[in-house]
N, C-alpha and C positions, 0 to 999 in steps of 0.2 A: 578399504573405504575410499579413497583416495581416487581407487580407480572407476568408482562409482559415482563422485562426486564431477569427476572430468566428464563422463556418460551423461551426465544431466546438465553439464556447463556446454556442451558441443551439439548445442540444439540452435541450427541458424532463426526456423521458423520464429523460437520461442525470443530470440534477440530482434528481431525486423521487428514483433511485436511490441516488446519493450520500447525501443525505438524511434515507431509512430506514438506509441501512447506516453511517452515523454516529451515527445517534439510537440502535441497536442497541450498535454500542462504547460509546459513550457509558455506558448503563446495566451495562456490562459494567466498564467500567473502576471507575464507581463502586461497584459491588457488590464490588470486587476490595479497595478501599479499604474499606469498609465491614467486611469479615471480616480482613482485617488485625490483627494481633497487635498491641495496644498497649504500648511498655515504658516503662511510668511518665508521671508529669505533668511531669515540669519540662522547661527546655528545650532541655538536652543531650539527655535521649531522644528527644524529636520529632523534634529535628534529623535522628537517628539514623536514626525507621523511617522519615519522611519523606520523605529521600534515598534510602533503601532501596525503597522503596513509588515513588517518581518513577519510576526504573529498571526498577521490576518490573511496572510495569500491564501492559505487552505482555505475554499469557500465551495457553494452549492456544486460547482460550473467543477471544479476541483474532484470533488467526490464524485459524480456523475459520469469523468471521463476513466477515472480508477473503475466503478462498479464495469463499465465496459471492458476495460485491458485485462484486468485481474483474473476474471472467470473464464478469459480465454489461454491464460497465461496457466492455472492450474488446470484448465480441460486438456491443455496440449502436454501436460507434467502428468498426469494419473491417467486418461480416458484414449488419448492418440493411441498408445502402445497396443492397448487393449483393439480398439476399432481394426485397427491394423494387423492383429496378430504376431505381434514382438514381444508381447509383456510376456511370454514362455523364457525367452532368451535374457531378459534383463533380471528376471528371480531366479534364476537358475547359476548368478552370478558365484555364489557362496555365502551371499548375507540375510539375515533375516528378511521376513515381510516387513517388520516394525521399522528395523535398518534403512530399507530402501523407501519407505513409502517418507521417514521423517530427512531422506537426502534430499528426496523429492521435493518437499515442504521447505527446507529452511533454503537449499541451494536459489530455487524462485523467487522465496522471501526476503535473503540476504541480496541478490541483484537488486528487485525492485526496490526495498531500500537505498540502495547505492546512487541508484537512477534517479531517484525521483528526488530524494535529498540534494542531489547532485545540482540537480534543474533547479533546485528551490535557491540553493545559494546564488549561483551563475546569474539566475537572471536578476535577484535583487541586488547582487554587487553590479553587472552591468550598470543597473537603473540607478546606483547611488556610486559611478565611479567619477564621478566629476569631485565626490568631496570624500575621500578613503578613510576619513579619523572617521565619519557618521557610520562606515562599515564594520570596521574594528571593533566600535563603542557598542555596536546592537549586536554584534556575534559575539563578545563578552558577555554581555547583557541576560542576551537570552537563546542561542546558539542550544543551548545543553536540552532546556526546553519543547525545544522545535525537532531536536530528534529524536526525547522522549514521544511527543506527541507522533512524529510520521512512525517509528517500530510498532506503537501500541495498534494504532489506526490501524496500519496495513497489517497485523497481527489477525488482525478483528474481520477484515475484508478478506482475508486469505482463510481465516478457519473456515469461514463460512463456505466461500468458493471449493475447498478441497472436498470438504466434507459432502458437496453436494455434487461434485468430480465423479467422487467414488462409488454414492449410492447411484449414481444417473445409468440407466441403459446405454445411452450413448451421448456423441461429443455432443450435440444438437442442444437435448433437454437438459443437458449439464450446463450449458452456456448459458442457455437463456431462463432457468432455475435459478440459475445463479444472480442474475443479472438482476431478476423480479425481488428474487428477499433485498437483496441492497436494495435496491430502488424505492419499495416496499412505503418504508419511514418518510421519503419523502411528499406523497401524498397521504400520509393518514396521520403524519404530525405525530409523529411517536417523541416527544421533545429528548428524553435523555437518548436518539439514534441521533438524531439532526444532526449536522454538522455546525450548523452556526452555533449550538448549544457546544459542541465540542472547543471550539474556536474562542468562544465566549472562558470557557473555564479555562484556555491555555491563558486569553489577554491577562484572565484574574491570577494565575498563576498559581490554579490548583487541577493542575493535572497529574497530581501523585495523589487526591482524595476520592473517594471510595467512591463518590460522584461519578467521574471519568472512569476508575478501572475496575467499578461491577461489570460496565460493558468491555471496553476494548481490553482487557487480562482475564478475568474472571469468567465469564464467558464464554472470549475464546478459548481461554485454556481449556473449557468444559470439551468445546467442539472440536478443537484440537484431538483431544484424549479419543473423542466418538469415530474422529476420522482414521486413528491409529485403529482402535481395536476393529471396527467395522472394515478396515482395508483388510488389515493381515486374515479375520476371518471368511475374506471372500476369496472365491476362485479369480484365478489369475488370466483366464483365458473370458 
């Protein structure tokens, strides 16, 4: 397994990609901070928007630059190999279909959690390092929160992207398939996809209620499960 899991970490394309679409959030989230309402100097108020502004950097602009990275990030995980004629040589390893298709999955998923969480902290501590108790106080606060929310989220983003990796002819219609169901909710006002509706339930501090994880667990787990059995019963070629 081990040696499978280095086979899917030793992908440069799939890291460049990572990469720009976190240097992308990145300047996204700081721009978010940046026009933020300030309410006053002392340091009950910072506490204030601070903890507010932690919770709320995930916004439209946020989701939007994910639905783009994400679906290119599983087409080059399941669909490359395939287009290419490798995927003979990478199941031919000794491991299950199931084995390899869920390295596939979490190896992508575990990164882009890493990355993105990663970016979310950095630039909110940069933006609050002039006063370091105000960073402490909010990563206590609500630190545990904010990584429930980004696993379930990109949980949610990624079933969907694989699953439609796997059924897709090729990397093209997988991409931009992908691209269209995310996208999807934000002009047809689907309220429990929105993201602000997501965001809203993290400020209220119910994102462990069946509200938030019918969609991002419940859900995906479905599509999850579609994307295991539907891979391993397809040809590999």
């Amino acid at each position: 397994m081990r040696a499978l899991i280095k086979w899917e970490l030793n992908e440069p394309v799939k890291l460049i990609i990572l990469l720009l679409g976190v240097s992308l959030l990145s300047i996204e989230f700081k721009d978010f901070l940046l026009l933020s309402p300030k309410h006053g100097v002392s340091t009950a108020p910072v506490l204030n928007y601070a903890y507010h502004d932690f919770l709320s950097m995930f916004n439209r602009n946020t989701y939007l630059i994910l639905s783009f990275m994400l679906p290119f990030l599983a087409t080059l995980s399941v669909r490359r190999e395939r287009d290419e004629n490798l995927a003979l040589t990478i199941y031919s390893l000794g491991y299950s279909k199931e084995e390899i298709l869920m390295v596939k999955f979490f190896t992508t998923y575990v990164l882009t959690f890493v990355f993105v969480v990663s970016a979310h902290l950095l630039v909110f501590a940069l933006h609050f390092s002039s006063t370091p108790s105000t960073i402490l106080v909010t990563l206590r606060s609500s630190l545990f929160e904010v990584l429930v929310f980004y696993a379930l989220v990109i949980f949610y983003m990624f079933s969907i992207s694989y699953l439609v990796a796997i059924l897709s002819p090729n990397s093209y219609i997988s991409i931009f398939s992908s691209f269209l169901l995310l996208y999807i909710p934000l002009f047809t006002h689907i309220t429990s996809l929105l993201p602000e509706t997501w965001v809203r339930l993290l400020n209220e501090g119910r994102i462990l209620t069946f509200e938030f994880l019918k969609i991002t667990l419940l859900v995906s787990a479905f599509l999850f499960g579609v994307y295991i059995i539907v891979g391993a019963g397809r040809d590999v070629r």
